[in-house]
DRENNUDREN-375130 format. One record per atom (N, C-alpha, C): residue number from 1; residue in one letter; atom name; x, y, z. Coordinates in nm, 3 decimals. Example, Ala and Ser with C-alpha at 12.3 -4.5 7.8 and 13.67 -1.06 7.14 Angstrom:
BEGIN
<node i="1" aa="a" at="N" X="1.319" Y="-0.569" Z="0.780"/>
<node i="1" aa="a" at="CA" X="1.230" Y="-0.450" Z="0.780"/>
<node i="1" aa="a" at="C" X="1.320" Y="-0.330" Z="0.780"/>
<node i="2" aa="s" at="N" X="1.285" Y="-0.225" Z="0.708"/>
<node i="2" aa="s" at="CA" X="1.367" Y="-0.106" Z="0.714"/>
<node i="2" aa="s" at="C" X="1.290" Y="0.003" Z="0.787"/>
This chain:
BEGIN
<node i="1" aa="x" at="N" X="12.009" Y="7.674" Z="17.802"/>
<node i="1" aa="x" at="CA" X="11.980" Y="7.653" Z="17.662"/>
<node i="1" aa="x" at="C" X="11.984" Y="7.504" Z="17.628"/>
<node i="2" aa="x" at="N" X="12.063" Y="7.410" Z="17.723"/>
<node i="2" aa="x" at="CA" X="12.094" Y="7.300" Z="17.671"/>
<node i="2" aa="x" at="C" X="11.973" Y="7.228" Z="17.707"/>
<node i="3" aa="x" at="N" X="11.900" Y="7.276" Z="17.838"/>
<node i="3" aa="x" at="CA" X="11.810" Y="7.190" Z="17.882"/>
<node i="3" aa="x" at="C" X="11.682" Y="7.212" Z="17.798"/>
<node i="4" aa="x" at="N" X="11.691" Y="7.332" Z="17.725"/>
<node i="4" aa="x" at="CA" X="11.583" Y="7.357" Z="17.613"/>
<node i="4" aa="x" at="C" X="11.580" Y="7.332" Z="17.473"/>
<node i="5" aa="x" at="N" X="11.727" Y="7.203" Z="17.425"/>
<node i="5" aa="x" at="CA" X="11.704" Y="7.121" Z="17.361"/>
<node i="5" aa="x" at="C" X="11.646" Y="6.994" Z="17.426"/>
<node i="6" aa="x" at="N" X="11.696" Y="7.001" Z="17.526"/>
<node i="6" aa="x" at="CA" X="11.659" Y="6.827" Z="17.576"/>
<node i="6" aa="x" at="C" X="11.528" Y="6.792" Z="17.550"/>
<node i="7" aa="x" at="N" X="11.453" Y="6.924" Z="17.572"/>
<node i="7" aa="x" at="CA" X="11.305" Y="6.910" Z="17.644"/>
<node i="7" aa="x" at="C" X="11.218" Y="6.996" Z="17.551"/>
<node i="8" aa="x" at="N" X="11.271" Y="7.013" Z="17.422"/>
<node i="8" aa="x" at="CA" X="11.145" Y="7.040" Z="17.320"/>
<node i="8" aa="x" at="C" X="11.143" Y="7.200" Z="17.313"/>
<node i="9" aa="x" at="N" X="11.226" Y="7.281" Z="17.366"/>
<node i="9" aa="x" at="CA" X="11.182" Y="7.432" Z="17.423"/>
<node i="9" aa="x" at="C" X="11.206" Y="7.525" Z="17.273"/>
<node i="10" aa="x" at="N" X="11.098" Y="7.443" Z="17.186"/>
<node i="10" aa="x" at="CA" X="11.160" Y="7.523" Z="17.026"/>
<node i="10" aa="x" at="C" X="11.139" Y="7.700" Z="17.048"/>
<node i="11" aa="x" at="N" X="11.035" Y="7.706" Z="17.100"/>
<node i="11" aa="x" at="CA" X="10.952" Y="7.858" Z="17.101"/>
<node i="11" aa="x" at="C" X="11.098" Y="7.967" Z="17.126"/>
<node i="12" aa="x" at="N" X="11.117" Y="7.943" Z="17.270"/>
<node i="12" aa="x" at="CA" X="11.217" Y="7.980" Z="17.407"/>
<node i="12" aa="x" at="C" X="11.359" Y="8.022" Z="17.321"/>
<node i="13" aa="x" at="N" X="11.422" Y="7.835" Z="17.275"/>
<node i="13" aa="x" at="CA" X="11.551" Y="7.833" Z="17.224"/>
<node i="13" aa="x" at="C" X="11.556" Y="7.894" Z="17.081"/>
<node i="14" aa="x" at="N" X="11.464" Y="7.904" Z="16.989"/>
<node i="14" aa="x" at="CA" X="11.463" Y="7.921" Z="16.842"/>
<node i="14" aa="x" at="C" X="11.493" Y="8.132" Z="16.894"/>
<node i="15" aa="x" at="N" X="11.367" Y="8.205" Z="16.990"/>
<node i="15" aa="x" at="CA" X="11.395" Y="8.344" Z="16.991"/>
<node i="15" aa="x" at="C" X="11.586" Y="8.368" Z="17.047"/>
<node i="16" aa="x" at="N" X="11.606" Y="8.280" Z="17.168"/>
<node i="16" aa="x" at="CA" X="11.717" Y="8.338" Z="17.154"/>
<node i="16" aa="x" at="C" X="11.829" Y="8.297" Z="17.069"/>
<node i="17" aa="x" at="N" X="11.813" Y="8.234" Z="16.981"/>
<node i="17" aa="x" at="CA" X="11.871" Y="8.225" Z="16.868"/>
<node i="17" aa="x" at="C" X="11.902" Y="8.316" Z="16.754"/>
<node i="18" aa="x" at="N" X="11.730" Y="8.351" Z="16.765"/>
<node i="18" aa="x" at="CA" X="11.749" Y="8.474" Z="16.678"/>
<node i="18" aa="x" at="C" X="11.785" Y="8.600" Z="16.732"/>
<node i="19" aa="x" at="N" X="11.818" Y="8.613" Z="16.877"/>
<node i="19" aa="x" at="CA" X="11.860" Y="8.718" Z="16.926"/>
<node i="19" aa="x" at="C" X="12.028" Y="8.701" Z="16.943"/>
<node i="20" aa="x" at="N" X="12.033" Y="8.617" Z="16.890"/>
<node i="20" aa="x" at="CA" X="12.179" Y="8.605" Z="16.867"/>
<node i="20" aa="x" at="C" X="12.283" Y="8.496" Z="16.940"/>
<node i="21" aa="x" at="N" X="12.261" Y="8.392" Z="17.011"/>
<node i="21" aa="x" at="CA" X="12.281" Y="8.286" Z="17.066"/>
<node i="21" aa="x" at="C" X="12.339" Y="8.192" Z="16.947"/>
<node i="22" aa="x" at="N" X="12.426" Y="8.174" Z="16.982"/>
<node i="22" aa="x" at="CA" X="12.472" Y="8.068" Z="16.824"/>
<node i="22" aa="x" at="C" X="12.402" Y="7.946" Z="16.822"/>
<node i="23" aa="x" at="N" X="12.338" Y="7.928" Z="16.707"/>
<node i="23" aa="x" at="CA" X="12.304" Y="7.780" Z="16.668"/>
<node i="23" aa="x" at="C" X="12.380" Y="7.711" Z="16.669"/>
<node i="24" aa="x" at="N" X="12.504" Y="7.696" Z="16.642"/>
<node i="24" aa="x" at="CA" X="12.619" Y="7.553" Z="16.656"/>
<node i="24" aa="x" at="C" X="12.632" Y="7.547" Z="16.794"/>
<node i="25" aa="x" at="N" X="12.606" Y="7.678" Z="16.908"/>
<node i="25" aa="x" at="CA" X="12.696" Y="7.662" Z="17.056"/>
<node i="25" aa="x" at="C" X="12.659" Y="7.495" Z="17.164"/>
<node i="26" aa="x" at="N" X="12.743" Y="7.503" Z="17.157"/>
<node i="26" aa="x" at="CA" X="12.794" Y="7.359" Z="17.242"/>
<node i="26" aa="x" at="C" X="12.814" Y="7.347" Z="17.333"/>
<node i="27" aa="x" at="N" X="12.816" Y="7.248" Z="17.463"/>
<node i="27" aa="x" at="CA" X="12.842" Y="7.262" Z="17.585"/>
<node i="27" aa="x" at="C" X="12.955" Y="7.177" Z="17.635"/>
<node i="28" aa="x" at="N" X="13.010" Y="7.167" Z="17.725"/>
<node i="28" aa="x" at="CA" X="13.146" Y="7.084" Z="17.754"/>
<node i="28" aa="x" at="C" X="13.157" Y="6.946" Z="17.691"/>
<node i="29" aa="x" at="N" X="13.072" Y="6.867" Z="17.657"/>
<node i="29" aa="x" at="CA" X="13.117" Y="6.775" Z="17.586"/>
<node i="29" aa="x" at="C" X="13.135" Y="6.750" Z="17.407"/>
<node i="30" aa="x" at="N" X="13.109" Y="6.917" Z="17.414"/>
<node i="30" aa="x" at="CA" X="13.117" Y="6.863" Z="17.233"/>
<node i="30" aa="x" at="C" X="12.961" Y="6.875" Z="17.160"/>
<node i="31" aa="x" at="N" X="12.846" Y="6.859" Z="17.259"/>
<node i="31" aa="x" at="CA" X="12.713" Y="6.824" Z="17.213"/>
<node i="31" aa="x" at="C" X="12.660" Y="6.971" Z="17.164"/>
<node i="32" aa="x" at="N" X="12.632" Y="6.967" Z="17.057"/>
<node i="32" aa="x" at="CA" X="12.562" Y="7.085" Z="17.046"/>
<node i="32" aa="x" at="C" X="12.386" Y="7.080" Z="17.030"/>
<node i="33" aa="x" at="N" X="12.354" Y="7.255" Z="16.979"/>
<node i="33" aa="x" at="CA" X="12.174" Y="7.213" Z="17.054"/>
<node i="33" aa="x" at="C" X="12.104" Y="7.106" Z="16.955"/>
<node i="34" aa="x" at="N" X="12.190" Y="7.104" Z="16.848"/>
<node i="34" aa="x" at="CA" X="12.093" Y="7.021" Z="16.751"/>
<node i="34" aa="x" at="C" X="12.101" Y="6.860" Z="16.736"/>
<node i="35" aa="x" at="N" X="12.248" Y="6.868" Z="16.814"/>
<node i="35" aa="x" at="CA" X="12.242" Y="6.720" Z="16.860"/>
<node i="35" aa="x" at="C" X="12.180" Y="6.656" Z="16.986"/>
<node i="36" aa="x" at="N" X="12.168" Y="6.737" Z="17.082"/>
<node i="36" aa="x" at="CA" X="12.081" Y="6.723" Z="17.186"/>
<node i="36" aa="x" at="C" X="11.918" Y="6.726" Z="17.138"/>
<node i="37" aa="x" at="N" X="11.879" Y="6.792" Z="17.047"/>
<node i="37" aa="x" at="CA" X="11.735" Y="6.771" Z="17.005"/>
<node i="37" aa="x" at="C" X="11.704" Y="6.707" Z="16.895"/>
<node i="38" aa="x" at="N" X="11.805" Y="6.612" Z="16.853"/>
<node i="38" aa="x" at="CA" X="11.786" Y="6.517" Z="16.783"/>
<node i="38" aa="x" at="C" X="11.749" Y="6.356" Z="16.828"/>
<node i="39" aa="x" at="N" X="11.904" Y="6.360" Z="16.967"/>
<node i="39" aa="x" at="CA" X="11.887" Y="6.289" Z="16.976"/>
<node i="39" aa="x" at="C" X="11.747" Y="6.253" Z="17.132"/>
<node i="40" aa="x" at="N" X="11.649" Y="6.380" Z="17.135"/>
<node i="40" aa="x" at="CA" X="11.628" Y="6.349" Z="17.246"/>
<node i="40" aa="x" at="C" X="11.450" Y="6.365" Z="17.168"/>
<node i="41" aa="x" at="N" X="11.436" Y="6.367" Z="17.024"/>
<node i="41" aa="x" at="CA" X="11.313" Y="6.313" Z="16.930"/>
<node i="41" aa="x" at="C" X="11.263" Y="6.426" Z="16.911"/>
<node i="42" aa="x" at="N" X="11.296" Y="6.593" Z="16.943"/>
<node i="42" aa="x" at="CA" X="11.240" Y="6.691" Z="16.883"/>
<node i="42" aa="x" at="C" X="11.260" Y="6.751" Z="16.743"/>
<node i="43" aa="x" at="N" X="11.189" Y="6.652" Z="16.687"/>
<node i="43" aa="x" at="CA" X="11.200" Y="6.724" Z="16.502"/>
<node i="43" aa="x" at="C" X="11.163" Y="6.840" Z="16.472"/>
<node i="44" aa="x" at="N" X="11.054" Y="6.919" Z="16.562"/>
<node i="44" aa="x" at="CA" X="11.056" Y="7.093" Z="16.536"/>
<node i="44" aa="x" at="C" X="11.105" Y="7.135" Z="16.543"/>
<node i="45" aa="x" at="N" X="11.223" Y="7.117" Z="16.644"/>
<node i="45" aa="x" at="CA" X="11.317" Y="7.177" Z="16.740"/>
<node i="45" aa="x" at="C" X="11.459" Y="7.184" Z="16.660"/>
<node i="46" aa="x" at="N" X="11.501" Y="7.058" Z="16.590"/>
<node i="46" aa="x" at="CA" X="11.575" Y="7.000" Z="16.483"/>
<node i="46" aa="x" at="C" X="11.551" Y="7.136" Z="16.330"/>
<node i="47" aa="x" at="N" X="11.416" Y="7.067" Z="16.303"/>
<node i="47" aa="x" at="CA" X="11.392" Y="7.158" Z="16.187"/>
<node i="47" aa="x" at="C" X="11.419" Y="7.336" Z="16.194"/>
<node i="48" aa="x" at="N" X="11.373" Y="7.390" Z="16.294"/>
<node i="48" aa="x" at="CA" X="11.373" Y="7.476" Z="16.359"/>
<node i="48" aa="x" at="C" X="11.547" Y="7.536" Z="16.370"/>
<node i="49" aa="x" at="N" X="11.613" Y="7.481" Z="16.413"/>
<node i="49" aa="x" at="CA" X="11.783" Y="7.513" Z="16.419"/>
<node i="49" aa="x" at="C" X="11.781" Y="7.497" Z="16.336"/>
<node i="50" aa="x" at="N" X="11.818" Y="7.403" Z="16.207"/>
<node i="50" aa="x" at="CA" X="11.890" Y="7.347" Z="16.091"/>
<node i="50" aa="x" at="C" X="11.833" Y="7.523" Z="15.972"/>
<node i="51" aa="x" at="N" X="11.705" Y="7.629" Z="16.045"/>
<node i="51" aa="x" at="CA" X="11.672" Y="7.706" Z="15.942"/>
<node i="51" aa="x" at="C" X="11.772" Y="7.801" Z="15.998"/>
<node i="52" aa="x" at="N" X="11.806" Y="7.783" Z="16.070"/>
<node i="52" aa="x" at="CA" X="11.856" Y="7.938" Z="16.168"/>
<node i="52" aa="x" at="C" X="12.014" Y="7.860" Z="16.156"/>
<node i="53" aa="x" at="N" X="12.050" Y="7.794" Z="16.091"/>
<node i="53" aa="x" at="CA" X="12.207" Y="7.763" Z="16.040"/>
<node i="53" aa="x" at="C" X="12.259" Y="7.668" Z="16.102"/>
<node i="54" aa="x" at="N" X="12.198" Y="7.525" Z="16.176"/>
<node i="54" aa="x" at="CA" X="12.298" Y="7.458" Z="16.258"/>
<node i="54" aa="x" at="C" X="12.385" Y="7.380" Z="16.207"/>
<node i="55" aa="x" at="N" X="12.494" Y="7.377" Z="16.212"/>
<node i="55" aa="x" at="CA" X="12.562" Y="7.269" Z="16.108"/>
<node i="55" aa="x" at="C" X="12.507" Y="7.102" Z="16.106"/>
<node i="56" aa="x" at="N" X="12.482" Y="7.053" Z="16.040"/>
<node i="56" aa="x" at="CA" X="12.392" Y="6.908" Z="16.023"/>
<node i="56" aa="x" at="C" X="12.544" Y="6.808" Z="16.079"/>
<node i="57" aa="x" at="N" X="12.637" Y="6.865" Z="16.022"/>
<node i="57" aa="x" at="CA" X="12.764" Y="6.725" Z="16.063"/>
<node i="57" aa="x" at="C" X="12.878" Y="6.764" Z="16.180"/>
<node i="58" aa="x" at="N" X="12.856" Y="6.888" Z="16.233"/>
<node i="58" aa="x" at="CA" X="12.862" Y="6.892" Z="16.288"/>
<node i="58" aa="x" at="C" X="12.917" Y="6.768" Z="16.420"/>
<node i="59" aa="x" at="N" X="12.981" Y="6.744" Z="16.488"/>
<node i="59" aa="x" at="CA" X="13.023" Y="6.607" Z="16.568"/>
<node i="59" aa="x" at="C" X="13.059" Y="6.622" Z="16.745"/>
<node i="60" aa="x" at="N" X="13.034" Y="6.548" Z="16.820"/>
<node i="60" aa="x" at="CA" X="13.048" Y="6.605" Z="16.997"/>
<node i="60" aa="x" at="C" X="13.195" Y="6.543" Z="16.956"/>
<node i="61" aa="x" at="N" X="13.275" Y="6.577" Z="17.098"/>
<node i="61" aa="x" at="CA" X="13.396" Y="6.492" Z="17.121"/>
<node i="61" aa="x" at="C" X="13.389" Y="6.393" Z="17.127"/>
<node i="62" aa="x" at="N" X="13.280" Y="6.248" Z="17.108"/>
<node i="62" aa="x" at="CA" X="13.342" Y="6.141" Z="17.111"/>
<node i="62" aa="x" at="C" X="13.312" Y="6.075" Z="16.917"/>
<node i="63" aa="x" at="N" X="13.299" Y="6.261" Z="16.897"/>
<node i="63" aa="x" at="CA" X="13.273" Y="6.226" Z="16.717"/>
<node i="63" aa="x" at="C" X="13.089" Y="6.169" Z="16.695"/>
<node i="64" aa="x" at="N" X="13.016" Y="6.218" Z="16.748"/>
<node i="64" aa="x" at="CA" X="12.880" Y="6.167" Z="16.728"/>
<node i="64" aa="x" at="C" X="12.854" Y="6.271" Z="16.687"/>
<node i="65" aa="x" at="N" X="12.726" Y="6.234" Z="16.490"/>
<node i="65" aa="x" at="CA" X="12.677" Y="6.372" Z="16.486"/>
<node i="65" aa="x" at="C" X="12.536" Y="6.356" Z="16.534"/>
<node i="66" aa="x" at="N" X="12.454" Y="6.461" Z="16.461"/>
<node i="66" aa="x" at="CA" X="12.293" Y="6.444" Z="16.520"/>
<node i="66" aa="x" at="C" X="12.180" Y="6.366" Z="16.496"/>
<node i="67" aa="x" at="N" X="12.310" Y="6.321" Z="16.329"/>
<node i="67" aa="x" at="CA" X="12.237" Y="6.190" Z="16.256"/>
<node i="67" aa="x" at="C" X="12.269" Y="6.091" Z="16.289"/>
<node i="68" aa="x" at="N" X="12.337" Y="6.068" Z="16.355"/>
<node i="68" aa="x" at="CA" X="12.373" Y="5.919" Z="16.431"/>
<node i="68" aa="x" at="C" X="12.269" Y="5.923" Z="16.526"/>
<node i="69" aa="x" at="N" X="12.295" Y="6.032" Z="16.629"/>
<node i="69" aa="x" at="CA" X="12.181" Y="6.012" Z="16.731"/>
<node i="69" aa="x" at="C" X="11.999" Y="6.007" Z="16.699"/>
<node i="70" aa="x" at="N" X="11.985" Y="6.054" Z="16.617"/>
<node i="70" aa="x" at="CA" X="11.828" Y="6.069" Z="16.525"/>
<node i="70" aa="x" at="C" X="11.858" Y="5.877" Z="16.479"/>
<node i="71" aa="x" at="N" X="11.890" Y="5.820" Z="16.451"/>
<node i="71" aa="x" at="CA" X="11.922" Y="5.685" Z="16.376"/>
<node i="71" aa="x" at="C" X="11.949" Y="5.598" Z="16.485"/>
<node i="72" aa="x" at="N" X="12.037" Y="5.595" Z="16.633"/>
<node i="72" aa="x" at="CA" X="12.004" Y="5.541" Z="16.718"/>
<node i="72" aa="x" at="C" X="11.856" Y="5.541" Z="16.798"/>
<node i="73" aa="x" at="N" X="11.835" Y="5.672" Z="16.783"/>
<node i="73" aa="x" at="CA" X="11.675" Y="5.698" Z="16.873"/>
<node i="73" aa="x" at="C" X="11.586" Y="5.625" Z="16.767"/>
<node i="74" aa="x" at="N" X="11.627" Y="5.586" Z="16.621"/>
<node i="74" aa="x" at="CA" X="11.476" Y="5.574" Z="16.529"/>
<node i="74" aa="x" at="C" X="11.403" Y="5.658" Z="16.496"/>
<node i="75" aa="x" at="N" X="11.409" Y="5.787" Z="16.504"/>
<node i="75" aa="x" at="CA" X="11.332" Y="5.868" Z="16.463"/>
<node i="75" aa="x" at="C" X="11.353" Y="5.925" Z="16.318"/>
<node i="76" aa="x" at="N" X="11.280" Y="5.881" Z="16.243"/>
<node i="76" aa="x" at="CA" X="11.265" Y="5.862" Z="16.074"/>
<node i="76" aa="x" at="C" X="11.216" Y="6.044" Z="16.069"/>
<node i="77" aa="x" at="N" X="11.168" Y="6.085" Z="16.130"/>
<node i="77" aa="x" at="CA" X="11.114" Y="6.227" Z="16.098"/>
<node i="77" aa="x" at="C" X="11.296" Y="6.296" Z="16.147"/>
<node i="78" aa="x" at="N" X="11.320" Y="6.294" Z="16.210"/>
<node i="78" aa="x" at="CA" X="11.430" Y="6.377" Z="16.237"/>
<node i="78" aa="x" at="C" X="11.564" Y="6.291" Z="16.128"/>
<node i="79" aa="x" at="N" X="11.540" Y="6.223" Z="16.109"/>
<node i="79" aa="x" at="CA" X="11.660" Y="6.155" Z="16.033"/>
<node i="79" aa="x" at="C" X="11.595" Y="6.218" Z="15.847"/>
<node i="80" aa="x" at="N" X="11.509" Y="6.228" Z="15.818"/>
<node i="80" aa="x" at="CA" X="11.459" Y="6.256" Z="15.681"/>
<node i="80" aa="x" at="C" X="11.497" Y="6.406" Z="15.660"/>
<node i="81" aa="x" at="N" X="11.477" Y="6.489" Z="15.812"/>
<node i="81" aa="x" at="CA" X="11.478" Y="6.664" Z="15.805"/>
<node i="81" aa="x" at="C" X="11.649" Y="6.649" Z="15.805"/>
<node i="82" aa="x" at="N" X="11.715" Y="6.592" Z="15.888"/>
<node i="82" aa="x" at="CA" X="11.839" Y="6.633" Z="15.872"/>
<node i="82" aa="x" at="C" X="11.931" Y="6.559" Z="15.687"/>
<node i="83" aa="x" at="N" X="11.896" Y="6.493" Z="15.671"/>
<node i="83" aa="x" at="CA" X="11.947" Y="6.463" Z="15.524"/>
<node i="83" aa="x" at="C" X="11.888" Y="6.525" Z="15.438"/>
<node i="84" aa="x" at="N" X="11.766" Y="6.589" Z="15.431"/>
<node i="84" aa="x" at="CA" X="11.721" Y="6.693" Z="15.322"/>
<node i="84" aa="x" at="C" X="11.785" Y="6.822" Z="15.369"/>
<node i="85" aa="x" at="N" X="11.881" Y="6.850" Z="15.442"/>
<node i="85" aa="x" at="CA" X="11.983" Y="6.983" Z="15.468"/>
<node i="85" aa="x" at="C" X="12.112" Y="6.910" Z="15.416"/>
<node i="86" aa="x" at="N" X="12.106" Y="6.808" Z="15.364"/>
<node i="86" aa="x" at="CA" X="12.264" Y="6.716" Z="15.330"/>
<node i="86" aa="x" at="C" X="12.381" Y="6.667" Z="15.400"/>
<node i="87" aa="x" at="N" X="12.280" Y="6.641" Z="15.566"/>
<node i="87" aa="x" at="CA" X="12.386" Y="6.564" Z="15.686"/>
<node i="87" aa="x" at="C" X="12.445" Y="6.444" Z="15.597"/>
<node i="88" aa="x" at="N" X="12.546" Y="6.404" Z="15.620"/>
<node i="88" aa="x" at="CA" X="12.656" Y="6.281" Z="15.570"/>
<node i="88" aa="x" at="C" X="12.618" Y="6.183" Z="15.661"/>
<node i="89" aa="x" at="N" X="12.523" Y="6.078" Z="15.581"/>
<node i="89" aa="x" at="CA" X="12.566" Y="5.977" Z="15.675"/>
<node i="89" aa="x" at="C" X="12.682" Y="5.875" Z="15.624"/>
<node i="90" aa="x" at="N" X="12.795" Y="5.921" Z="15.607"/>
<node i="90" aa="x" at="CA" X="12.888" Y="5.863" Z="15.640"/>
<node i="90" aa="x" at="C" X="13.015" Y="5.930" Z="15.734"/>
<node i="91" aa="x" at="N" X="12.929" Y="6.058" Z="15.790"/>
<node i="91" aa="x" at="CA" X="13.038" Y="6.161" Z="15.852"/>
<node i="91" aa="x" at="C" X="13.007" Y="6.098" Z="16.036"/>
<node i="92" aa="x" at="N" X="13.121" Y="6.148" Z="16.089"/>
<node i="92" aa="x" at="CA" X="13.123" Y="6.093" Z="16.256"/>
<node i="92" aa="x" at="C" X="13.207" Y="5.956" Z="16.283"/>
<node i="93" aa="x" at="N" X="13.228" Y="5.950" Z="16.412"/>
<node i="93" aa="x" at="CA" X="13.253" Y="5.827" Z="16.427"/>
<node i="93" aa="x" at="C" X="13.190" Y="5.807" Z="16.573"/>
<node i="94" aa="x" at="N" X="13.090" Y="5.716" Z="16.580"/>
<node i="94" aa="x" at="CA" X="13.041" Y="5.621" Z="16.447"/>
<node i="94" aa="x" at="C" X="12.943" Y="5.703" Z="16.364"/>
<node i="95" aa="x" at="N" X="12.970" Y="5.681" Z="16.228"/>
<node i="95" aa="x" at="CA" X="12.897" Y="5.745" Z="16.145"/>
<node i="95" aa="x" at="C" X="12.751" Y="5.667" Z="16.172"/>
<node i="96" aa="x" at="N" X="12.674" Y="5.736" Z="16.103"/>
<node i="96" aa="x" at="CA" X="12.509" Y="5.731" Z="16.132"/>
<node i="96" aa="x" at="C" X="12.466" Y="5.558" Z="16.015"/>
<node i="97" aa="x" at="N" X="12.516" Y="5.539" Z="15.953"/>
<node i="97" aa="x" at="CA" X="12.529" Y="5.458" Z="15.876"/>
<node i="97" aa="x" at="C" X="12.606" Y="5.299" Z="15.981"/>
<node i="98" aa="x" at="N" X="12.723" Y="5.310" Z="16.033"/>
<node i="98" aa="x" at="CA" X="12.773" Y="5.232" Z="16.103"/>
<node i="98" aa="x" at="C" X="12.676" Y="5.195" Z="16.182"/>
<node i="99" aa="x" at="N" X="12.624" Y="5.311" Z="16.248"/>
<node i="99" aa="x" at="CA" X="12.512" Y="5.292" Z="16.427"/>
<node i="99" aa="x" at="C" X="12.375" Y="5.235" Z="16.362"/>
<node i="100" aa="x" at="N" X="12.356" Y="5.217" Z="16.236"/>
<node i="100" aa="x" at="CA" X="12.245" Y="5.148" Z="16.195"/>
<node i="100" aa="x" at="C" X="12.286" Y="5.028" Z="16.198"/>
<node i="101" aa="x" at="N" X="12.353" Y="4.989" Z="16.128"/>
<node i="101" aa="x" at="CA" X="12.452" Y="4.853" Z="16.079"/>
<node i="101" aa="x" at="C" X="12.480" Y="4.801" Z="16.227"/>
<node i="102" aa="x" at="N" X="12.499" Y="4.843" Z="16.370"/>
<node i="102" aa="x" at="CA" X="12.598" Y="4.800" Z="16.428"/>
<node i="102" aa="x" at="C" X="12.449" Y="4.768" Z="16.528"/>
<node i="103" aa="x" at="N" X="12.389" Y="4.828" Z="16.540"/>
<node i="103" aa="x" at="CA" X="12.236" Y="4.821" Z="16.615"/>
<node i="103" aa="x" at="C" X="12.113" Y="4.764" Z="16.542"/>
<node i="104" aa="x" at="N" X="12.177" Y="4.686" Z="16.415"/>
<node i="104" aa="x" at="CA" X="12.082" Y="4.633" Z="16.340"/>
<node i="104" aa="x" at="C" X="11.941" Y="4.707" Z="16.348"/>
<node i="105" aa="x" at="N" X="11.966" Y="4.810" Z="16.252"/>
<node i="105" aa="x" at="CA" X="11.835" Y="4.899" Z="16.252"/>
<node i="105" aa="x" at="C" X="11.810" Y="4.881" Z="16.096"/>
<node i="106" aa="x" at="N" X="11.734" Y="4.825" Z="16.007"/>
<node i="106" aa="x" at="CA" X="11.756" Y="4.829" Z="15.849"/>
<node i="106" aa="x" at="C" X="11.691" Y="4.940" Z="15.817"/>
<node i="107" aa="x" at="N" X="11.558" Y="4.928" Z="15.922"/>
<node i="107" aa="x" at="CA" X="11.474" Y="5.090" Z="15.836"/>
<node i="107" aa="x" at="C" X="11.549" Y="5.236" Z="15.830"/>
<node i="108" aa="x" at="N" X="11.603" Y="5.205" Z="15.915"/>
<node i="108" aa="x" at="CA" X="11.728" Y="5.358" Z="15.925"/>
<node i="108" aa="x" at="C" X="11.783" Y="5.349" Z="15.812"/>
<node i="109" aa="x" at="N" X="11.881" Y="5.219" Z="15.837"/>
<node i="109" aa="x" at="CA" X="12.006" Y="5.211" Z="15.740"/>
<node i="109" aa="x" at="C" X="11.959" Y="5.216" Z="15.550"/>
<node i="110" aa="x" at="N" X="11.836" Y="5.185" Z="15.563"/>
<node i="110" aa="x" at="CA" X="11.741" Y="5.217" Z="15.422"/>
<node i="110" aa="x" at="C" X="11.698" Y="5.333" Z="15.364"/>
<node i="111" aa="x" at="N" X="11.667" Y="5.466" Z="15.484"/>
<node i="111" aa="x" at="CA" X="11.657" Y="5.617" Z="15.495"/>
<node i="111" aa="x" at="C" X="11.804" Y="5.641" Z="15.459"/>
<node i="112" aa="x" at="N" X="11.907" Y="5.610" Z="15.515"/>
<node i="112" aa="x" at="CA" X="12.017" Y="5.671" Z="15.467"/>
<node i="112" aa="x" at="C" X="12.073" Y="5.670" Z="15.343"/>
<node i="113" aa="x" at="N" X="12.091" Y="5.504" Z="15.319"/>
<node i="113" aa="x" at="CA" X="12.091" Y="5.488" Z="15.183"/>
<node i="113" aa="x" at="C" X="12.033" Y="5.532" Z="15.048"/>
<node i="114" aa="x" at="N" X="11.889" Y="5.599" Z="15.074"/>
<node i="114" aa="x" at="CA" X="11.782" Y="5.659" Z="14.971"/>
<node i="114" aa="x" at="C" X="11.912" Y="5.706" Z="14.913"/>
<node i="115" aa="x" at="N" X="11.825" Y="5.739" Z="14.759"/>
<node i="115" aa="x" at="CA" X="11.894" Y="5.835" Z="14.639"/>
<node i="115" aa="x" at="C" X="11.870" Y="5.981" Z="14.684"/>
């Protein structure tokens, strides 16, 4: 399942989801599927979990959520879908807000900031 966030597998991962596979489930480090397909640029895949319940703040063990990783990768489409579900970017450590600031990214750190 994990390798069918990595790699876009919305079709595959979204049915067994709905067959009952938890959307939050996680693998030994804490990463769950929606942070793995955030941070690996699948916004269908993203959009796709976040309908079927994934928690948006959700965090791995070293405290990264999916909006940090969507905001390190740059991807403005996955960073726009996860804050219109009401991800925190001030939640995680490093929060998604920090990893803009700290990687000098402004266009991110400008998406987050929106009203």
């Amino acid at each position: 399942m994990f390798d069918l966030a990595r790699n876009g597998g919305t079709e595959e991962l979204i049915g067994n989801v709905t067959a009952g596979l938890p959307a939050n489930l996680t693998n030994d480090k804490g990463d769950t599927l929606l942070i793995l397909a955030a941070y690996h640029n699948h916004v269908d895949l993203v959009t796709a979990l976040l309908e079927q319940g994934a928690d948006p703040d959700r965090v791995n063990d070293r405290g990264q959520s999916a909006l940090s990783a969507a905001v390190f990768r740059q991807n403005a489409e996955t960073v726009k879908a996860l804050l219109d579900v009401g991800a925190d970017p001030a939640g995680g450590t490093p929060s998604a807000l920090a990893t803009a600031d700290f990687f000098e990214l402004p266009e991110m750190a400008e998406l987050l900031r929106r009203p």
